[in-house]
C-alpha positions in Angstrom: -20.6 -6.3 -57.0 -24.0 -6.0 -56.1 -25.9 -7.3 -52.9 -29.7 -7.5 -52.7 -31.1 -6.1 -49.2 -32.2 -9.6 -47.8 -28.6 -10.9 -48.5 -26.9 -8.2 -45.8 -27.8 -10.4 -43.0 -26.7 -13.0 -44.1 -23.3 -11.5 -44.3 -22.8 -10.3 -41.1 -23.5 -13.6 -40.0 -20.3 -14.9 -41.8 -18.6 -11.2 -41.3 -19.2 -12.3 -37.2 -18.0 -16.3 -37.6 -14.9 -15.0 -39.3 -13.7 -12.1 -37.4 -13.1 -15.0 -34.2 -10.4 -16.4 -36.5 -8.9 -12.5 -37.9 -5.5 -12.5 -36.5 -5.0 -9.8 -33.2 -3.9 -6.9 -34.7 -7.3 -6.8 -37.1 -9.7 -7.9 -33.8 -12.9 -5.8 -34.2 -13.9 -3.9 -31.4 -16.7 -5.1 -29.2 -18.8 -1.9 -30.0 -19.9 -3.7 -33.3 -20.5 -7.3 -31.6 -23.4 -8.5 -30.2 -23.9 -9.9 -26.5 -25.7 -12.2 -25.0 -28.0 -12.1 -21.7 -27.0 -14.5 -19.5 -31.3 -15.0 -19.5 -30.0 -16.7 -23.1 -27.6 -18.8 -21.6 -27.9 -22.7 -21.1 -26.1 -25.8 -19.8 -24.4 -27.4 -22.8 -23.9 -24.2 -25.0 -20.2 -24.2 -26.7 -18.8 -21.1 -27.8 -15.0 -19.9 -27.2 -12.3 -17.8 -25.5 -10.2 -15.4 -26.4 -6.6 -14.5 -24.4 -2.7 -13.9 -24.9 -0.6 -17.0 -24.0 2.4 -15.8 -25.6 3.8 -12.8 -26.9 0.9 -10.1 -27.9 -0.9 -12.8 -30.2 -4.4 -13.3 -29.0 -5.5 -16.9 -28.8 -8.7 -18.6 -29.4 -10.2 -21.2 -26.5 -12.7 -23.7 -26.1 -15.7 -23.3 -23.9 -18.7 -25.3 -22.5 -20.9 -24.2 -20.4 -21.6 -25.8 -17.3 -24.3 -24.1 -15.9 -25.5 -20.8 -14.4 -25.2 -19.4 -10.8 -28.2 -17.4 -9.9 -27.2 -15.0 -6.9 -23.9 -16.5 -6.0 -23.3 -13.1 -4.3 -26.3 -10.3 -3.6 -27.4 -9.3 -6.9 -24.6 -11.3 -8.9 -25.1 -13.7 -11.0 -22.3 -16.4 -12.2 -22.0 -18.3 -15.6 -20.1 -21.7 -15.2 -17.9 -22.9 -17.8 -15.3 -25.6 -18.8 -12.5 -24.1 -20.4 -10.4 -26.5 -22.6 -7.7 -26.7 -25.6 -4.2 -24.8 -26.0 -2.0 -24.9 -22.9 -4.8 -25.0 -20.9 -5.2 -29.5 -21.0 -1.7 -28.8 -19.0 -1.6 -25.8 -16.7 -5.5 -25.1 -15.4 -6.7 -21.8 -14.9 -3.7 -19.4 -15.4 -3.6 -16.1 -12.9 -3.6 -13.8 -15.5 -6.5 -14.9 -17.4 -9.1 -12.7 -15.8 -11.0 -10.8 -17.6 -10.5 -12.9 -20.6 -13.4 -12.8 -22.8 -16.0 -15.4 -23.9 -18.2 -15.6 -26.9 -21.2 -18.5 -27.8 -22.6 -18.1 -31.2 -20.3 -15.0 -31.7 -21.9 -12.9 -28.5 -20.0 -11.6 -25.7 -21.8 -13.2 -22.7 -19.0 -12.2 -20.2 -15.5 -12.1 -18.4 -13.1 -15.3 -17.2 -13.0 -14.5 -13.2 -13.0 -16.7 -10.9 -12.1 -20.6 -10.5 -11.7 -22.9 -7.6 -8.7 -23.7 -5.7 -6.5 -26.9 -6.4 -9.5 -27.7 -9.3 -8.0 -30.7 -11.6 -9.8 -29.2 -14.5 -9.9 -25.8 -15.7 -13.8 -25.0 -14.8 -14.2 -21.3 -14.1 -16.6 -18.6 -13.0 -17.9 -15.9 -15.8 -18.5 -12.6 -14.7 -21.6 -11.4 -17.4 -20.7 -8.9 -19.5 -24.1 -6.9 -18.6 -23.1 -7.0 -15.1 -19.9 -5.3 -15.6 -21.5 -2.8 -18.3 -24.0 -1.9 -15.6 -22.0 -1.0 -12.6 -18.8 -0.1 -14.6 -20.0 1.7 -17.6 -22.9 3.3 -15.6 -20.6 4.8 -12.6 -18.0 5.9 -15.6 -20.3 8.2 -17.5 -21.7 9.4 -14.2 -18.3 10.8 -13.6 -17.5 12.1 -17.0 -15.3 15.2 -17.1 -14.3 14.6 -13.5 -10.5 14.2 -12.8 -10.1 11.7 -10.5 -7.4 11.4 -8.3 -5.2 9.7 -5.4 -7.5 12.1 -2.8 -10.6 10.1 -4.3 -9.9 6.5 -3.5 -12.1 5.1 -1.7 -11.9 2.1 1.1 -13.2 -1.2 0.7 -15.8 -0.5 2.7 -17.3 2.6 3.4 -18.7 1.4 6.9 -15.1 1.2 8.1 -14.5 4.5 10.2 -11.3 6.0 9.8 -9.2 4.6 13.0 -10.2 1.0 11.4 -8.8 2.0 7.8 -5.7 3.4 9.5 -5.3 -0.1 11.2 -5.7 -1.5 8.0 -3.0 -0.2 6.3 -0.4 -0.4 9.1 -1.3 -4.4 9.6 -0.5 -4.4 6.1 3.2 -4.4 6.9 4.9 -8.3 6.7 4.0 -10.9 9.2 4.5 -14.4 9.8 2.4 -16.3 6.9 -1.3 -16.8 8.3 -3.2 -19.9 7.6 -5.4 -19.0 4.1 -7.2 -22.4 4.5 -5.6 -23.6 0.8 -6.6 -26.8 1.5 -10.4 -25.8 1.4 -11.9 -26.2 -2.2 -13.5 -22.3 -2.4 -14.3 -20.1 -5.4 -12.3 -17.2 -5.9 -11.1 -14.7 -7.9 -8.4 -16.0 -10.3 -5.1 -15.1 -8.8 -3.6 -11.5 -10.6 0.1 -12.0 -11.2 2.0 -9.1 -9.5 5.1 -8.8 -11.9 7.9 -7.5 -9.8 11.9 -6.5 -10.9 14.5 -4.8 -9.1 13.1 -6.0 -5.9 14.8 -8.9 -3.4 13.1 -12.4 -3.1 13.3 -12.2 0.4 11.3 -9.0 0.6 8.5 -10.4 -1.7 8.4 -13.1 0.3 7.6 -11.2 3.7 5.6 -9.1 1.4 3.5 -12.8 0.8 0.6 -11.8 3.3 -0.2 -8.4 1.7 -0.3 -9.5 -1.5 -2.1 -13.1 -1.0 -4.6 -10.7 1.1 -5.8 -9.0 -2.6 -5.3 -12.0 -4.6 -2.4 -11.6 -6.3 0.5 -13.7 -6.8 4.2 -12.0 -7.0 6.2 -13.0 -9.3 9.7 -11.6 -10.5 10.2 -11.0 -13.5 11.8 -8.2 -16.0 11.2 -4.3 -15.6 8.8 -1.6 -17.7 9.7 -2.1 -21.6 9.2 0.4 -24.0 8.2 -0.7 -27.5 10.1 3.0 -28.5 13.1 1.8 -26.8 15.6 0.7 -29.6 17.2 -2.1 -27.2 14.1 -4.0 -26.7 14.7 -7.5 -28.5 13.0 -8.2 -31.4 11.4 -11.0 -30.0 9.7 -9.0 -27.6 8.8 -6.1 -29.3 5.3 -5.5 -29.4 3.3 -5.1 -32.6 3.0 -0.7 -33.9 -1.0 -1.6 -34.4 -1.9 -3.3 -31.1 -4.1 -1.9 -28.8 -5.9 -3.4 -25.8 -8.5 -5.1 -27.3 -10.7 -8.0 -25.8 -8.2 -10.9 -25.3 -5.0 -8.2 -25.0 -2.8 -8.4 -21.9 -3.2 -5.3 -19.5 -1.2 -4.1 -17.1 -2.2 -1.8 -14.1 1.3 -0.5 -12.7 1.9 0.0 -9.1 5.7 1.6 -9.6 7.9 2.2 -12.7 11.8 2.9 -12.9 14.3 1.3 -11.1 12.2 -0.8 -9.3 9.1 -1.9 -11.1 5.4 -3.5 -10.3 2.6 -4.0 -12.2 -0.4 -6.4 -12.2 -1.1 -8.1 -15.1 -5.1 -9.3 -16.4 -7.2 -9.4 -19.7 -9.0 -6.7 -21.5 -12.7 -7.9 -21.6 -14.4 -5.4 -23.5 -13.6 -1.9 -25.3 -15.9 0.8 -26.4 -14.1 3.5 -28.4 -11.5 4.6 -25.1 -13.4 2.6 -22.8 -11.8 -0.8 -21.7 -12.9 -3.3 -19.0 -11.0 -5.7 -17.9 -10.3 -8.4 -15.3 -14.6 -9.3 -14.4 -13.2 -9.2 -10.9 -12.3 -6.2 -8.5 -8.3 -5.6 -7.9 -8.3 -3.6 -4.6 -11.7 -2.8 -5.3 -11.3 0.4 -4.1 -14.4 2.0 -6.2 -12.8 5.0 -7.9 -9.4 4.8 -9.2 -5.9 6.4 -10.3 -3.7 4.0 -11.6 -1.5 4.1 -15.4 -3.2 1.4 -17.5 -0.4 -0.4 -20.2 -0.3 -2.7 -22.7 1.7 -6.1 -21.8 3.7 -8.9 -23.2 4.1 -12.6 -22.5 7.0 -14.1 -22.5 5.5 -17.6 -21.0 3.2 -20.2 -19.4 4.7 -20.9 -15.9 2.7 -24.1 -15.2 2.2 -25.4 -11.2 0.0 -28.0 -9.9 -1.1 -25.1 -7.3 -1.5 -22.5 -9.6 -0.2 -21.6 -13.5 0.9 -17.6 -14.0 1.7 -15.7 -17.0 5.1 -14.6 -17.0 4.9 -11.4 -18.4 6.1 -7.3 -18.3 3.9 -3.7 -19.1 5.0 -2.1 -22.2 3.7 1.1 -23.1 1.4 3.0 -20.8 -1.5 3.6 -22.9 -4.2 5.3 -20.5 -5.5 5.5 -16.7 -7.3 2.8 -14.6 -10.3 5.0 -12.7 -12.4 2.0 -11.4 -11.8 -0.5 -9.7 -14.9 -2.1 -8.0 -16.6 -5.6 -7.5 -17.3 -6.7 -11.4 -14.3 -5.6 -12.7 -11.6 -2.4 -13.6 -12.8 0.3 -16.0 -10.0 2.5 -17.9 -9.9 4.9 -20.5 -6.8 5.4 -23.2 -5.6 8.4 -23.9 -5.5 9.8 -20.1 -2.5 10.2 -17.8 -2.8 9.2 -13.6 -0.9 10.7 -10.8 2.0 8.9 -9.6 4.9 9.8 -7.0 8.4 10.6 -7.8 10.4 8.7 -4.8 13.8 8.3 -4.5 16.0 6.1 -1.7 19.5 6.5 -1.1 21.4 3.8 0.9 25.3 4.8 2.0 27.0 2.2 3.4 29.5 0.0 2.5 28.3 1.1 -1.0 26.1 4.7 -2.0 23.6 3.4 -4.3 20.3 5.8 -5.4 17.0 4.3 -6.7 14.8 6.6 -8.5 10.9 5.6 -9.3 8.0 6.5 -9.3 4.9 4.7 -7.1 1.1 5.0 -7.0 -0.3 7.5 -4.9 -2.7 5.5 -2.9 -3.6 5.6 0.7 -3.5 1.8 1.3 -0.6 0.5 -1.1 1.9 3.3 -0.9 3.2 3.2 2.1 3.5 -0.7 2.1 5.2 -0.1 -1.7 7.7 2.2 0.0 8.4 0.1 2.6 9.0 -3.1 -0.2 11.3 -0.8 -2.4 13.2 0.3 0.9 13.7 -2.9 2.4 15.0 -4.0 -0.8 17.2 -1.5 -1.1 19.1 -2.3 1.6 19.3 -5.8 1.2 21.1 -5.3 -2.0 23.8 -2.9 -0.7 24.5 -4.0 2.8 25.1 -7.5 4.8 22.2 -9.4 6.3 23.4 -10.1 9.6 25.5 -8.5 11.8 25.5 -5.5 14.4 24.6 -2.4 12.5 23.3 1.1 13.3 21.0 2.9 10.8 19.9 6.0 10.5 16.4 6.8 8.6 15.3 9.8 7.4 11.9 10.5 5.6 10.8 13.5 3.5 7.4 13.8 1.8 6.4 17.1 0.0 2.6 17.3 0.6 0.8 19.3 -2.1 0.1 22.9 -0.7 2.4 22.7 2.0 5.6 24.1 1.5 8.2 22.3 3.3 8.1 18.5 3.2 7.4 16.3 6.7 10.3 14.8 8.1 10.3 11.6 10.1 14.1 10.6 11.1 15.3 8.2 14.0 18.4 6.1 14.4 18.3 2.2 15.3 20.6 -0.6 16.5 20.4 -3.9 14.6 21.6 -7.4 14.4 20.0 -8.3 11.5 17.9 -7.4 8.3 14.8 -6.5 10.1 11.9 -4.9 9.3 11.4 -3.0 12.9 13.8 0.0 11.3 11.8 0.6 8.4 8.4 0.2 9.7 9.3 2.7 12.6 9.4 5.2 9.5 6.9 4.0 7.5 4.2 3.8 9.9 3.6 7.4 10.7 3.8 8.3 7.3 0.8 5.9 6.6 -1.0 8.2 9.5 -0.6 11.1 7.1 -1.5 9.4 4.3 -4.7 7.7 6.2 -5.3 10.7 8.5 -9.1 11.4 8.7 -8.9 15.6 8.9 -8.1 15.9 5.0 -7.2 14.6 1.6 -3.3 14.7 1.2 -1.7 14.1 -2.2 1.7 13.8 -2.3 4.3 15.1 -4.8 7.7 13.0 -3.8 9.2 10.7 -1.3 12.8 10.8 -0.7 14.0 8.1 1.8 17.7 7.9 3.1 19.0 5.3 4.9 23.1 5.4 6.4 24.2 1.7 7.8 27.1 1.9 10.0 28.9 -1.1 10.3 29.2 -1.2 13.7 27.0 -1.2 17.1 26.8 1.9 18.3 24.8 1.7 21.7 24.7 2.8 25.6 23.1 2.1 28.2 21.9 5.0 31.1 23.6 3.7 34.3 22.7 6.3 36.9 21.8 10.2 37.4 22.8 12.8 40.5 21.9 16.1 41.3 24.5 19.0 42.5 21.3 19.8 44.6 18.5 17.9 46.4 16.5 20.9 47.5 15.7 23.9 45.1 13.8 27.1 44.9 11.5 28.1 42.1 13.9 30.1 39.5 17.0 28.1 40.5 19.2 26.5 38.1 19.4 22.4 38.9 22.7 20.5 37.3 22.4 16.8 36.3 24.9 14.3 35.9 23.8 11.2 33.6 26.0 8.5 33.3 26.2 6.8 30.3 27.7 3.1 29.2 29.2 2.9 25.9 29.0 -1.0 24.2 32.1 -2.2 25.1 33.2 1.5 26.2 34.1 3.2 29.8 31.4 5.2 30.7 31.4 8.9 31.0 29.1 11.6 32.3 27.0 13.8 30.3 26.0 17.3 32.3 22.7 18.6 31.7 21.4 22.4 33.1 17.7 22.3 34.0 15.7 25.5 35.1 13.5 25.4 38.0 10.1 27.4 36.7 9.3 30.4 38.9 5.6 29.4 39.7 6.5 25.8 41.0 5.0 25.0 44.0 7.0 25.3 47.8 7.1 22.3 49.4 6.5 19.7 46.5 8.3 17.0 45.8 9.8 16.7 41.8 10.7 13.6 39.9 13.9 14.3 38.1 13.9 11.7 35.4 16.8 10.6 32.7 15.2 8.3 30.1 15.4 6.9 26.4 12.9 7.6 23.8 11.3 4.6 24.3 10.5 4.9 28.2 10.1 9.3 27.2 7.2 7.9 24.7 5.4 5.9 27.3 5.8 8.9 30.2 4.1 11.0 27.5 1.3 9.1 26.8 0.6 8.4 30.6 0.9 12.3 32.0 -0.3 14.0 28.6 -2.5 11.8 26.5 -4.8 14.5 25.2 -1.7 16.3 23.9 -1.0 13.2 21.6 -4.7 12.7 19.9 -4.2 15.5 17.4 -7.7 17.2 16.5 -6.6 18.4 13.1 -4.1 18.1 10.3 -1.3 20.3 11.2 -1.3 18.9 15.1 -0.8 15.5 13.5 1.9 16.3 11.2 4.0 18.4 14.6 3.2 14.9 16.7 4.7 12.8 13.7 7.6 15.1 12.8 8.4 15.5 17.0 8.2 11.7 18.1 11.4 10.8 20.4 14.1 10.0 18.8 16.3 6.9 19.7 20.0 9.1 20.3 18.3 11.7 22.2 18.8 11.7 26.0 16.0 12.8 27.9 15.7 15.2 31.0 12.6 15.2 32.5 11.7 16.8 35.4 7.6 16.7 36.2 5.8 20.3 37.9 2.7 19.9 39.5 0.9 22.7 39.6 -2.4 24.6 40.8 -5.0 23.4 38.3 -6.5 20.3 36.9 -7.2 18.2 33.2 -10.3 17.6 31.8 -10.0 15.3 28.5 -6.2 15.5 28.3 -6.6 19.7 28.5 -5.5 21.6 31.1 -7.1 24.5 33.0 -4.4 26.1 35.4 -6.6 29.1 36.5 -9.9 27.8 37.7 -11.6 29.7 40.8 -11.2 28.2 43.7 -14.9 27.4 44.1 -14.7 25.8 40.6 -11.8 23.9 41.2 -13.3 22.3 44.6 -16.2 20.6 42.6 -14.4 19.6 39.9 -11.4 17.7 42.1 -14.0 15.5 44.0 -16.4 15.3 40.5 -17.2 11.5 40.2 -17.0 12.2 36.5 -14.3 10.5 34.4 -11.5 12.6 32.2 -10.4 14.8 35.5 -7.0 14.5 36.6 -4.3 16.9 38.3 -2.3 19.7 36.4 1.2 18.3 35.3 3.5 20.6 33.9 7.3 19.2 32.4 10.0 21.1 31.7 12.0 18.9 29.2 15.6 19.0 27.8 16.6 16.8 24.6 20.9 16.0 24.1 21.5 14.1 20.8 24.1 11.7 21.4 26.0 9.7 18.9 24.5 6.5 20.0 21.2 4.7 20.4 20.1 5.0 24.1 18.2 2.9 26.2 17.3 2.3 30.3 16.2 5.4 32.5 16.5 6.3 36.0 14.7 9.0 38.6 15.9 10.8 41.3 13.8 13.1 44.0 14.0 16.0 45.0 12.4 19.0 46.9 11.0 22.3 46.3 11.8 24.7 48.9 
């Protein structure tokens, strides 16, 4: 059969009308389809959308548009549409359908983003396409043939300085639920459903304010499938030939294993490996390291606050490395660097949970925290008097023994004190502001005793109220078991040689709580690391809740400046400098310092005086 020159448009026309209605597995890729400037765009235009409302099967939708947005946001541009037909006359907007991809007179004009809270009807936002080409696209190629990874994730804001991003992450852990103002008509981004297994409802729901603060919605639901895996139902086995093209579910997983998470949008547009997806940011942390998948849906979950695909990741198909303002850009074929964690819980039950999380400076930590949390809640009781005992080890990438951040605590119920006590200085090192870390696994072990196992410091005596420098000073602390007799624990304290005669020491017996403070106040400077290896000795050295503390505080010829001291200033020197009106001077402190573990969780202090000779 023969075509004459002037018939090949003609063609293509009817080769572009048809391909809408090909069924998903034969879907063209958007390399060979035209788009449209939004410049083209007009109030009354129909045209159609294209997403997965169950299974892998990509669904056509109707659209209208409404209008256009000039400069909703600085140098953004916003197409409004009315989205109708399917299971959308029932459910609205569906969190999950961003990024889904919309098409007048066969030409991509952009991505399904963003829609309006408690809307009756499913009106929406469209991100153009051109506007996600430009700053997706553009920023990809410039960054061709560089490996990105977790060291290169950038904050939400680069005018944040480094004690502000360190804030950010630790408020991150669970609060009470703040006020969101969801009674407020606003445009935002469609809600991303955060499909979560293997994790406690209870956690996600103290987890609610993290995961509300980035738009997405948790949701439990079932773990990472496998289409390989030969006990994955037939009914949700996902097509050999599918890939993620526009209108395909994608996945961006957070952790895989034994515990799984993964976010769950629509691929907007693909150019050979290139994918975009979503038309709005996910953390929007600019460059990116996350695995990219393929997903299935099992479901509609319609609400009258807000409709979610109920769905799971599949196969892990490539690497999410942007993440910014129009959208997320990935490309198939590459792998991301994720870390190996494992949790342990020995209690009434020895359980082990091995999987793998995101290495990421703001979500890790919080992720750990979820997955511990949960842990325990599924091995051990609620409420009642426990004592736990934590123990952290991260292996840091050129560093050849893992940090270790251990303490005991007392509890009466399921709180999340315990956990953050951990979990907090390890988002330090993770957020520290000397150097890049990347870390290479997380173990995490957690003992619950089922009992209390407390005491309380009742007094302290000396075999000596006056000393000489070099002599050896005995204390007696007395201790008060919960619900025990109390006993006396001897401690041997030497005198330092160069104290002075004539001073008067502070001999003081204390719990780590009170021993943290007394540090803070005699010896700041000493806790403000100025590098990387200072903050990792602070962190692996904080006071530990069974430790009893002897303190006994020197002072000595000398002065601070800054938090530093300078014990061998002349005497001339040392004259200006005591009656400088200059802030940051202070007296020379020395401590001499003994730690006892004890088999129980400490807490009160008490001083005695006494003299130098």
């Amino acid at each position: 059969m023969k075509f004459k020159i002037r018939q090949i448009p003609y063609l293509l026309t009817f080769l572009g009308i048809f391909s809408a209605f090909i069924p998903d597995n034969s879907t063209p890729l958007l390399a060979l389809e035209n788009i449209m400037d939004i410049n083209e765009i007009t109030p009354g235009m129909k045209g159609y959308g294209k997403t997965v409302f169950t299974g892998d099967r990509i669904e056509i939708f109707n659209v209208e548009v409404l209008g256009i947005l000039k400069n909703w946001e600085a140098k953004s541009n916003m197409i409004l549409i009315k989205m109708s037909g399917g299971t959308l006359e029932n459910s609205g907007i569906i969190a999950g359908m961003s990024g889904s991809p919309v098409y007048i007179n066969n030409r991509l004009i952009g991505a399904v983003a963003y829609g309006w809270s408690f809307a009756k009807e499913a009106i929406a936002g469209v991100t153009p396409i051109n506007e996600m080409k430009d700053t997706l696209l553009n920023i990809q190629t410039q960054k061709s043939g560089t490996s990105l990874t977790s060291n290169e994730w950038e904050l939400p804001s680069s005018s944040q300085n480094e004690t502000e991003s360190t804030s950010q992450v630790t408020s991150l852990m669970p609060q009470e639920a703040i006020n969101q103002g969801l009674n407020n008509i606003r445009l935002t981004p469609i809600l991303s459903p955060l499909i979560v297994s293997g994790v406690d409802s209870r956690v996600l729901q103290k987890m609610q304010t993290l995961f509300n603060t980035y738009g997405l919605y948790p949701l439990q639901g079932g773990s990472y499938l496998s289409p390989a895996n030969p006990l994955l139902e037939k009914e949700t086995r996902i097509s050999e030939n599918t890939k993620l093209v526009p209108g395909a579910s994608i996945a961006a997983i957070l952790i895989k294993g034994d515990l799984s998470a993964a976010v769950v949008g629509t691929v907007t547009y693909k150019d050979g490996d290139t994918v975009l997806a979503f038309g709005h940011p996910f953390l929007q942390t600019g460059n990116a390291d996350l695995p990219m998948a393929s997903a299935y849906v099992y479901a509609i979950l319609s609400s009258l606050s807000n409709s979610v695909k109920m769905a799971s990741p599949l196969e892990i198909v490539g690497r999410i490395n942007q993440d910014r303002r129009s959208g997320i850009a990935g490309t198939l074929g590459e792998s991301s660097h994720m870390v190996p964690c494992q949790i342990e819980v020995e209690g009434t039950q020895k359980l082990k949970y091995n999987f793998e999380v995101v290495d990421n400076k703001l979500l890790t930590p919080s992720l750990v925290l979820m997955a511990a949390h949960s842990a325990v809640l599924s091995t051990e009781k609620m409420l009642g008097e426990k004592s736990v005992n934590i123990k952290l080890s991260a292996q840091i990438e050129g560093y050849e023994k893992p940090v270790v951040i251990e303490n005991v605590f007392y509890e009466l119920d399921q709180s999340w004190f315990s956990l953050n006590h951990i979990i907090q200085p390890f988002a330090m090192i993770v957020n520290n502001q000397f150097q890049k870390v990347r870390m290479k696994q997380i173990d995490l072990k957690i003992k619950v005793l089922d009992m209390r196992q407390t005491a309380y410091i009742e007094a302290i005596k000396v075999n000596k109220k006056q000393v000489r420098p070099g002599d050896t000073l005995q204390v007696d602390v007395r201790l008060k078991p919960f619900a025990g007799e109390s006993f006396y624990q001897t401690v041997l304290m030497q005198i330092p040689e160069d104290v002075l005669p004539g001073s008067v020491l502070n001999v003081t017996a204390c719990d780590a709580i009170y021993g943290q403070a007394l540090n803070m106040g005699r010896s700041a400077g000493k806790y403000l690391p100025t590098n990387f290896e200072q903050l990792l000795h602070y962190i692996e050295n904080m006071e530990r809740n069974n430790n009893l503390m002897i303190r006994i505080l020197l002072q000595k010829r000398g002065l601070t400046y800054k938090g530093e001291g300078f014990p061998s200033l002349p005497t001339s020197m040392l004259s200006i400098m005591s009656f400088s009106n200059q802030s940051g001077i202070g007296p020379l402190f020395d401590e001499v310092i003994s730690r006892i573990p004890t088999t129980y969780v400490l807490s009160g202090n008490q001083t005695i005086p006494i003299s130098v000779k």
